[in-house]
C-alpha positions in Angstrom: -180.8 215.7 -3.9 -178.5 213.6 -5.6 -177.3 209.8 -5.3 -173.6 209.0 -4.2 -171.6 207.7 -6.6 -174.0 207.4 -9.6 -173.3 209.3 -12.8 -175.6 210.9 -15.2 -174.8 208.4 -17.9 -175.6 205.4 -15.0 -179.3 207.2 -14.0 -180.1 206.8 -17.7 -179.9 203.5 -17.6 -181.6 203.1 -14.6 -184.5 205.4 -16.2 -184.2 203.2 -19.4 -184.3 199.9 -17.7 -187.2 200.8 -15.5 -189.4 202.0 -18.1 -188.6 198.3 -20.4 -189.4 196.6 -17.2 -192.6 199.0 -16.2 -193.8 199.3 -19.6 -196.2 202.0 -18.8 -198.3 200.2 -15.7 -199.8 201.5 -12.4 -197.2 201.1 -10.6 -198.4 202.1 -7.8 -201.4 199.7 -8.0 -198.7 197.0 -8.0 -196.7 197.9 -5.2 -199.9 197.9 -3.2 -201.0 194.6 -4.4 -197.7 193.4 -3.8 -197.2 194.8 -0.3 -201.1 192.9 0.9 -199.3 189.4 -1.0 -198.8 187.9 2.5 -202.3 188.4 3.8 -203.6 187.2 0.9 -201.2 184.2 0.7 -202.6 183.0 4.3 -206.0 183.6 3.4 -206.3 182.3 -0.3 -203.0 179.5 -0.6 -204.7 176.0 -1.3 -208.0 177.2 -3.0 -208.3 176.1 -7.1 -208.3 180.0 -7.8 -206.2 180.9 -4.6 -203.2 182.4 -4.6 -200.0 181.7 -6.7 -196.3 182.6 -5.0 -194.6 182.4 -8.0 -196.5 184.8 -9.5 -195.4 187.5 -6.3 -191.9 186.3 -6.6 -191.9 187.1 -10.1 -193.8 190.8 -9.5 -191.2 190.8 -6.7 -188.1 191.3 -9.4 -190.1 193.0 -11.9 -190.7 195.8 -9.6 -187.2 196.1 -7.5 -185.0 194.2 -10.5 -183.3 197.4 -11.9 -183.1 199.2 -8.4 -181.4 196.0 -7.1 -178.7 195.9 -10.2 -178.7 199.7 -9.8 -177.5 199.7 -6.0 -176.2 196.3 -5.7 -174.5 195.2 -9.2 -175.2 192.6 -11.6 -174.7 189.4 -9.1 -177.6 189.8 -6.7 -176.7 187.5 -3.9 -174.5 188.4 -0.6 -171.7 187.2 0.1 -169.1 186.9 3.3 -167.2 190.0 3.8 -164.1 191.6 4.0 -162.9 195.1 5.2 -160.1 194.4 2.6 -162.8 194.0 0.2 -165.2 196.0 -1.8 -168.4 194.5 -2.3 -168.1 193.5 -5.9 -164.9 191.7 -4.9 -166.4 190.2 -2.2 -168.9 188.1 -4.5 -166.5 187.4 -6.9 -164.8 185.7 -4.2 -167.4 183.7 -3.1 -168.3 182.7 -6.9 -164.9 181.6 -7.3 -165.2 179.0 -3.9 -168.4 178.1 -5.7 -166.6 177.4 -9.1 -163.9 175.2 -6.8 -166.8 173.0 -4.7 -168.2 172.1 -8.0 -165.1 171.2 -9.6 -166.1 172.6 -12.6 -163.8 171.3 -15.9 -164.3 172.6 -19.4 -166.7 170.9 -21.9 -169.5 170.3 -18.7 -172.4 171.4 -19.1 -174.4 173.0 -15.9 -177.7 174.8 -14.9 -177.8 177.8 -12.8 -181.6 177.4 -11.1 -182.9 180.6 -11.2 -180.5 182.4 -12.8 -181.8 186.2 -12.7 -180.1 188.3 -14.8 -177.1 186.4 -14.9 -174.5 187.6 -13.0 -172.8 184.8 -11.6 -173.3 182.6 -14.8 -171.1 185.3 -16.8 -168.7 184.5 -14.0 -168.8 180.8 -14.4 -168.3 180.5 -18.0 -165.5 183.1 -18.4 -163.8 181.1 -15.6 -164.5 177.9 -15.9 -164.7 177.2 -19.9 -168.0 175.4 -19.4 -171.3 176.0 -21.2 -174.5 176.8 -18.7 -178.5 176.6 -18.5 -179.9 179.4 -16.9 -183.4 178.8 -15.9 -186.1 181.7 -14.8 -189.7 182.1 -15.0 -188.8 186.1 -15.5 -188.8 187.3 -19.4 -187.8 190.8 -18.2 -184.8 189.6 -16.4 -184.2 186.8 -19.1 -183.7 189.7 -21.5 -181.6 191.8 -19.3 -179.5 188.6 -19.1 -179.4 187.4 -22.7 -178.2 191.6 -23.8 -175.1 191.2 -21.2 -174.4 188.2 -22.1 -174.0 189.2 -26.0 -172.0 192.8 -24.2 -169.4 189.8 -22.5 -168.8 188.0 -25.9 -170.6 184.3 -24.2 -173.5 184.4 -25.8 -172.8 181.0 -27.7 -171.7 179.5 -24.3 -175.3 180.2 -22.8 -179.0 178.8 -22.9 -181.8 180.1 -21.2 -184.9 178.0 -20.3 -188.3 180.3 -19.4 -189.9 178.4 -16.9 -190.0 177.2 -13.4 -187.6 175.5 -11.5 -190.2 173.6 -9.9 -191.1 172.0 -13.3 -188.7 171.9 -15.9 -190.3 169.0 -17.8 -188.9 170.5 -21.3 -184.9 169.1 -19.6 -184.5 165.2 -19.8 -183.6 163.1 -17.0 -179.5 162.8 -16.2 -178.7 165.8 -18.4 -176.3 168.6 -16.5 -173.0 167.5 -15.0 -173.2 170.2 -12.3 -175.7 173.1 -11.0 -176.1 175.6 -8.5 -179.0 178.0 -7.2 -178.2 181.0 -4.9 -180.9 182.0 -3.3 -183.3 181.1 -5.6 -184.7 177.6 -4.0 -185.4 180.1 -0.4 -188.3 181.4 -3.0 -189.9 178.2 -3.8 -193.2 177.4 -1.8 -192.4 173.9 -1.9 -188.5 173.2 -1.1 -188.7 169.3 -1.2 -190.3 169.8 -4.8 -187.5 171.8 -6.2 -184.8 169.8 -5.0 -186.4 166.5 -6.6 -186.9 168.5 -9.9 -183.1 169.1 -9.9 -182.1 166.3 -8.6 -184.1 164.5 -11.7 -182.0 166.9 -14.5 -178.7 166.4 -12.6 -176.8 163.5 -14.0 -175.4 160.5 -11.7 -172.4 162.2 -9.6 -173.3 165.3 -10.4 -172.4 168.1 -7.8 -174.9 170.6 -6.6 -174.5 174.2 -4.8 -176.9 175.9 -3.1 -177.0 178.9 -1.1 -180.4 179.4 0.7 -181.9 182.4 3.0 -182.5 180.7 6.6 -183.3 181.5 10.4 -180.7 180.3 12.4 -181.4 178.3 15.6 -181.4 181.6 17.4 -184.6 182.3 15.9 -187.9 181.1 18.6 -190.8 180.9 17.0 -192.7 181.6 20.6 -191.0 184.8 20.8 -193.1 187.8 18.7 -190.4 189.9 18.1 -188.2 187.3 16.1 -191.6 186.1 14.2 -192.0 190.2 13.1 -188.7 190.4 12.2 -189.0 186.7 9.8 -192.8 187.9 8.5 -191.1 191.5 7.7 -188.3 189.8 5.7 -190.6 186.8 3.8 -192.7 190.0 2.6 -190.1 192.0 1.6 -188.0 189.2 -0.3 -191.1 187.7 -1.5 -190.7 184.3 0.7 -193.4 182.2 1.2 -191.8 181.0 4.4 -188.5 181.0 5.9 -186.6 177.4 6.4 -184.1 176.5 8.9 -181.1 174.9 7.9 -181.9 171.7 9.6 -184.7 172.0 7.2 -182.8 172.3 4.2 -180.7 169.4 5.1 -183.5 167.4 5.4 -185.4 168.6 2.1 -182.2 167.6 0.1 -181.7 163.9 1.3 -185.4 163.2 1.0 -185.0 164.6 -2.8 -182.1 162.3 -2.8 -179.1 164.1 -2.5 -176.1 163.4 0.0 -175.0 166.6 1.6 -171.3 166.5 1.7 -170.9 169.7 3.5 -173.2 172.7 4.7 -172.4 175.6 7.0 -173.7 178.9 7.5 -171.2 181.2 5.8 -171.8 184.6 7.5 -170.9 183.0 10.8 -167.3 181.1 9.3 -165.8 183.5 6.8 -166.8 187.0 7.6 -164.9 189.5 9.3 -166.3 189.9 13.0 -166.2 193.6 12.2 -168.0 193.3 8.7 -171.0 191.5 9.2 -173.1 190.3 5.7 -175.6 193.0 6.3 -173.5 196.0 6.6 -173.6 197.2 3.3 -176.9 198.0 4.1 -176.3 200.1 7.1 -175.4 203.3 8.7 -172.8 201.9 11.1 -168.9 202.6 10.1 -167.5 202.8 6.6 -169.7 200.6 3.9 -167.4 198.3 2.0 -166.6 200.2 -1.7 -167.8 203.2 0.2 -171.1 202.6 -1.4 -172.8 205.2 0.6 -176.1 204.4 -1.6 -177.1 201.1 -0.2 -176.8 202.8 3.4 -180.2 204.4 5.0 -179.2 208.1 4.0 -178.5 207.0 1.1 -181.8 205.1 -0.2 -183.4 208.2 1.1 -181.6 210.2 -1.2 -182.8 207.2 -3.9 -186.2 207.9 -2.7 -185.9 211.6 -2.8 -184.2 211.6 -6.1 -186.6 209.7 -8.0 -189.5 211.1 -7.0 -188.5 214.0 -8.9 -187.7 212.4 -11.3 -190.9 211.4 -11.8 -191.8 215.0 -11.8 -190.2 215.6 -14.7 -191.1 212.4 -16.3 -187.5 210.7 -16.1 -188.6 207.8 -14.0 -192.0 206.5 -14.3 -194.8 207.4 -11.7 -194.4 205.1 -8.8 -190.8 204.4 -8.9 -190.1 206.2 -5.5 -192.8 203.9 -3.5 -191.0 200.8 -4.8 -187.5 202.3 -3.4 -189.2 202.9 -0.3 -190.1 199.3 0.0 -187.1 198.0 -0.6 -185.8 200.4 1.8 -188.1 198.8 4.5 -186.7 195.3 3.2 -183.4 196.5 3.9 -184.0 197.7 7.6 -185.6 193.9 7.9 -182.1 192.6 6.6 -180.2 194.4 9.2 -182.6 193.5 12.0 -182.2 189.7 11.1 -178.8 189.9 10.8 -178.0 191.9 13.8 -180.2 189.7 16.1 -178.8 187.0 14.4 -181.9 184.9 13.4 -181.4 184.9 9.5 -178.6 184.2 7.2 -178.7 184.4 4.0 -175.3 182.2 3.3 -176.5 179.0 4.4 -174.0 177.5 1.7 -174.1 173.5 0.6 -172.6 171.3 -1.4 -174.6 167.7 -2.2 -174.3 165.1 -4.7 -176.3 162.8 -6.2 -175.4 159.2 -5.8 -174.3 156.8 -8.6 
């Protein structure tokens, strides 16, 4: 069984980039301990040897990072569609409205809060001329990052800071004159907390972009169906909860910031007939024709790499981790269909002189 689309010379990376970020571990021990992270969360969160969600989030990309870059591209983020679009055009689209909301000029400095492996920041400083922070708690996708920057020639434009958005005491007050996250923030357990922390390492004026996973105000929590479909995507994504947008709002003004504008994306700027969650299933022609990201086509994922592991390509357990993201990806498609989660809840808010 082979994957759409994917050459030989593509599945080597893939095999090489797995094993770095692997590095020979029971992987399937993790992706059972990840897959129980929710129950556990609920039982253990508060206790002085409890549980620790940035520890999942972090498992959470070490385990699907190189699947995700391998089916969805170096920017892992959605973006509003178009059926004039392929995907990859798509986000560069919607990284270029970003570089316009934050009025980016050359010679600012800016931090991208939680950068992953850097996809947008390449973006941002080939465009824009300006030099950029990333900060992850992720060394595996921290190297990833720092090797493609050095491949794009803007390796002296970039900084990388290993730690936590939710604590970056080693940054200064008033030191970036912009940042953004997308969707980053939707992973921190405490949202107000991560909003102060970059409020405090913005300067005066500075502008700030976000773009956070939500449930819409379709979502009821009394209903059980909509609460299956939001606990089936905070396990998959690794989200401790799930805010609403109203929520968000409120988060960033209490940190301080004024929201100049915030609207859900998906619902202004895509095509009716290409929803943000298409890419990711079986209905009509995927955009790019990207018939991997579809459900035949993670199957054929799974099916390929299990035998690769059989003949030691991939390491052992690489096929269950597909298969969880596959089950992530139905969870996508559900929310989005039922229209209870967006993942394009996109803001702009500034901190005040």
């Amino acid at each position: 069984m082979q994957v759409p689309e994917k050459s030989p010379m593509q599945l080597r990376k893939l095999s090489n980039g797995l094993k770095a970020a692997y590095r020979g571990s029971d992987v399937h021990s993790r992706v059972r301990h990840f897959n129980g992270w929710l129950d556990k969360a609920q039982v253990e969160d508060g206790s002085p040897t409890g549980y620790d969600h940035a520890e999942t989030v972090k498992e959470y990309y070490d385990l699907c990072g190189e699947f995700m870059v391998f089916g969805w591209g170096e920017s892992l983020h959605f973006a509003p569609l178009s059926p004039r679009e392929s995907l990859e055009q798509s986000k560069i689209r919607h990284q270029r409205l970003m570089i316009a909301k934050l009025e980016l000029r050359e010679g600012m400095t800016v931090i991208d809060v939680g950068c992953g492996i850097g996809g947008p920041l390449r973006r941002v400083v080939q465009e824009a001329g300006v030099r950029v922070v990333g900060v992850n708690n992720n060394e595996i996708q921290l190297d990833k990052a720092r090797a493609l920057d050095a491949e794009a020639g803007i390796e002296h434009m970039v900084d990388y800071l290993a730690c936590s958005f939710t604590d970056m005491n080693a940054i200064a007050d008033d030191t970036f004159d912009r940042g953004y996250a997308i969707e980053s923030t939707c992973h921190a357990p405490d949202k107000l907390g991560a909003f102060a922390e970059i409020y405090r390492v913005l300067k005066p004026r500075a502008l700030f972009w976000g773009q956070e996973m939500c449930m819409t105000d379709k979502f009821d929590p009394a209903d059980d169906r909509h609460q299956a479909i939001k606990r089936d995507l905070m396990h998959g994504i690794a989200l401790k909860d799930i805010a609403t947008m109203g929520e968000v709002n409120r988060a960033l003004e209490t940190a301080g910031f004024q929201v100049i504008e915030a609207r859900d994306r998906a619902v202004d700027e895509n095509s009716p007939i290409t929803p943000w969650y298409q890419p990711m299933e079986a209905r009509g022609t995927t955009l790019g024709n990207a018939l991997r990201r579809t459900p035949l086509g993670r199957k054929a994922i799974i099916g390929t790499s299990r035998l690769a592991e059989a003949l030691g390509v991939f390491p052992k357990g690489s096929a269950e981790v597909v298969g969880l993201m596959d089950r992530t990806a139905h969870a996508y498609v559900a929310g989005g269909k039922a229209g209870l989660f967006t993942p394009l809840y996109c803001f702009v808010a500034l901190k005040p002189q």
